[in-house]
Structures are given as C-alpha cells and as structure tokens.
C-alpha positions in Angstrom: 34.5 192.0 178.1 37.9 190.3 177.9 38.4 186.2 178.0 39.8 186.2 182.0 36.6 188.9 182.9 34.1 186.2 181.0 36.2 183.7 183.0 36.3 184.8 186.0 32.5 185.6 185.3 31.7 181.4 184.3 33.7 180.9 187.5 31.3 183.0 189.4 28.0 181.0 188.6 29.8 177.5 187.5 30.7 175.8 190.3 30.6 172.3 189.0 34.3 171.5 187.7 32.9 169.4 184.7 30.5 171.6 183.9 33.4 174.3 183.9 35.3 172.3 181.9 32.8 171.4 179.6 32.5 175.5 178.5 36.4 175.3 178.4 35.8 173.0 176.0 32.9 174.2 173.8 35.2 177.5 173.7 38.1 176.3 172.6 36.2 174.3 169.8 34.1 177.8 168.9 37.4 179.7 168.7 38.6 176.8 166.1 35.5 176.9 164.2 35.9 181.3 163.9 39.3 180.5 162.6 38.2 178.1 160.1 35.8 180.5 158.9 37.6 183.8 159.1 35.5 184.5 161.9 36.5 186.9 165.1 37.7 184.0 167.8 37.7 186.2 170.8 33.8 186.6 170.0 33.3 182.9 169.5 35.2 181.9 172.4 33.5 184.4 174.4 30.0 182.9 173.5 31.4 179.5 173.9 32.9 180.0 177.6 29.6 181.7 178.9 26.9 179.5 177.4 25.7 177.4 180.1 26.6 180.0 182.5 22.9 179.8 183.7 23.0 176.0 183.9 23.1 175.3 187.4 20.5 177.6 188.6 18.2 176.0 185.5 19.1 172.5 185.6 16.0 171.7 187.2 13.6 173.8 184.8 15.4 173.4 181.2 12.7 175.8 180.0 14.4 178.5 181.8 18.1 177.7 180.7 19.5 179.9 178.0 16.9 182.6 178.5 18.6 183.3 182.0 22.0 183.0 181.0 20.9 185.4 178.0 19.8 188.1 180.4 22.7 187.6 182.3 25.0 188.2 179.5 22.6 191.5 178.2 23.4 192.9 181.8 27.1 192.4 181.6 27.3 194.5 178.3 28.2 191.5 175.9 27.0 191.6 172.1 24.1 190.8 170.9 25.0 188.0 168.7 26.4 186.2 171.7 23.2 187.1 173.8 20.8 185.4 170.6 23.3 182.5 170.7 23.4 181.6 173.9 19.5 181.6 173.8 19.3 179.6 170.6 21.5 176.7 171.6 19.0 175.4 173.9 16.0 174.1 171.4 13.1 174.4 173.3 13.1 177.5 172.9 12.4 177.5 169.1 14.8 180.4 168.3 16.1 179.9 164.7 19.6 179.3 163.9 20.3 182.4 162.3 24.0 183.0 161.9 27.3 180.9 161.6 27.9 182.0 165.8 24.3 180.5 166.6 25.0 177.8 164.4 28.2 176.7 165.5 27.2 176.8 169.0 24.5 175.0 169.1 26.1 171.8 167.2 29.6 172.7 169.4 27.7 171.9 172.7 26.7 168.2 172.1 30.0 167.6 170.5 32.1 168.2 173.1 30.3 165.6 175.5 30.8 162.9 172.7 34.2 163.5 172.2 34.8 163.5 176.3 32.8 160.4 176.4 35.4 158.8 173.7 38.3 159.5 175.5 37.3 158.4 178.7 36.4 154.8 177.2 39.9 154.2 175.8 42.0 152.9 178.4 44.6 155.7 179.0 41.1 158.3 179.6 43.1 160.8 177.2 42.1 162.6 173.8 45.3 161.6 172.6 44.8 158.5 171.1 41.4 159.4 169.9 41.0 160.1 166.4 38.0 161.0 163.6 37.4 157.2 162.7 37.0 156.5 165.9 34.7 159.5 167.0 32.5 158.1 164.0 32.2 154.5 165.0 31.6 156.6 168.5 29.0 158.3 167.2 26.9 156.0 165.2 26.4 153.8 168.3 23.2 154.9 169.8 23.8 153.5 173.0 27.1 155.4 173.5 27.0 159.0 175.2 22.9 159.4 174.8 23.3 162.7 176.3 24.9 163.9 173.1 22.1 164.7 170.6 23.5 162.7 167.5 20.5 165.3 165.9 22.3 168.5 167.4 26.1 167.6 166.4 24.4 166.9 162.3 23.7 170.8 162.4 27.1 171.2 161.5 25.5 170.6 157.7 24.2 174.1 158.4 27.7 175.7 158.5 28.3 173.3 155.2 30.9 171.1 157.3 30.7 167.6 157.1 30.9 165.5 160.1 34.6 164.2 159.7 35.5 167.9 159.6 33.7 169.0 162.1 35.0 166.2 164.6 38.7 166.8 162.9 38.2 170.8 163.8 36.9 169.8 167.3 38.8 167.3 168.6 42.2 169.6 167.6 40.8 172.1 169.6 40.5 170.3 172.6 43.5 168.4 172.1 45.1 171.6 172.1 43.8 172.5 175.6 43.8 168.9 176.8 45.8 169.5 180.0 43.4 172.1 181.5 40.4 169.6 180.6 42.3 166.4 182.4 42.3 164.4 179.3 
C-alpha cells in the first residue's frame, strides 16, 4: 500500500477532522523518527497515518481499539510490523514494545497531542513560535494536556532519545507539515 491508498483508507473510517489530523501528525513525526534512525519512512509513516484508524468505531470500548484497527490493517495486506504496532500502542493490551516501529509509535501518539496543546495556548495558535524549552515547561505541568500520558511520551528512553530530542525531532516534523494541521 502507497501513502494516498493508506490515505484515502484513514479517510474512509476517520471522519473526525482532528482526529484526522492528529494521524497526519503522528505520521509525519514517525517518518522523522525512521530518518533519524536510518529507518524505512514510507513504513513508519504508513503505521503512523493508520493507527487510530479503528478509533471512532472503539472510542466507546478502549479494550477493543488497536485490536480492530490491527485486523483491519491484516485485511488490507499491510506488514506485519505495522499490524503489531498498531496493536501495541494502545497499553491495555499488554503487547510488549518489541521494536524501534512499536516503540516509536507508541511514545509518538501522546506527543503529538502535547505539542497541539502548546500551540494552541500561545496566542497566535501556531507551532511556530513554539520551541523545546517551552514543550518542557509544557510538559512538566501536570495540569496541562492530561490527555497526554507524560508516562507514554518518557518511552522515548526506549529508543535511547532523550526527551529534548525527541520533542526537537517531533515538533520539526509537524512544523514541516503545519499548514495541513492548521497550526
């Protein structure tokens, strides 16, 4: 699968324009992260675009997210590493963090909402002026984007990134695809 089929295929089941631009997002961070580590990007961004593409049919039983989306993915052919990714970024589940792709995507997903959250508090609501200091006073706040598993984003230790450079590597990424996010 190409990245306008697995597009078009989010597009399909993603309805939600946040929730669409939220897997922009966590793709274009996952295709920074595969660069980074000499990783292949169009696999990364493909896991990346399609992991919550089970989210609005399972937002009311989270037991059931990622295991849908996982079957979903097995039926459209995509690799397996994707399909055990996909499944392992939602925690319930208990799947072990196995590989840099399962890795990576599970920290990926929380980050993006933090980083969202921190531009949309500065008064222009754009990524532009946000920068890693100010992701990390962000951050340590408890009170500020609860949503975003301060837990989940400290797995980047598991790919041996620290946090300033995983929030530098992230918050390039979506900079670089700010316009299609709105910020």
């Amino acid at each position: 699968m190409d990245r306008e089929e697995a597009r078009q295929l989010m597009e399909r089941h993603v309805k939600n324009k946040n929730l669409r631009k939220h897997c922009l997002a966590v793709e274009a961070v996952m295709r920074a992260l595969a660069r980074h580590f000499g990783e292949d990007e169009e696999k990364w961004g493909l896991a990346g675009l399609l992991h919550d593409i089970d989210y609005e049919t399972t937002k009311d039983d989270p037991e059931r997210h990622s295991l849908v989306g996982a079957e979903m993915l097995a039926r459209e052919g995509l690799p397996e590493d994707i399909i055990y990714a996909v499944k392992a970024h939602n925690e319930r589940h208990g799947f072990p963090r196995q590989d840099r792709l399962s890795k990576a995507l599970y920290a990926t997903d929380p980050l993006t909402g933090l980083i969202v959250a921190a531009a949309l508090i500065r008064p222009e609501k754009k990524l532009a002026p946000v920068d890693v200091p100010f992701l990390l006073n962000r951050y340590h706040e408890k009170s500020f984007a609860r949503g975003a598993s301060r837990e989940t984003i400290a797995a980047c230790s598991e790919l041996g990134l620290s946090l300033e450079d995983f929030f530098h590597i992230s918050l390039e990424a979506m900079k670089g695809i700010a316009a299609e996010l709105g910020l």
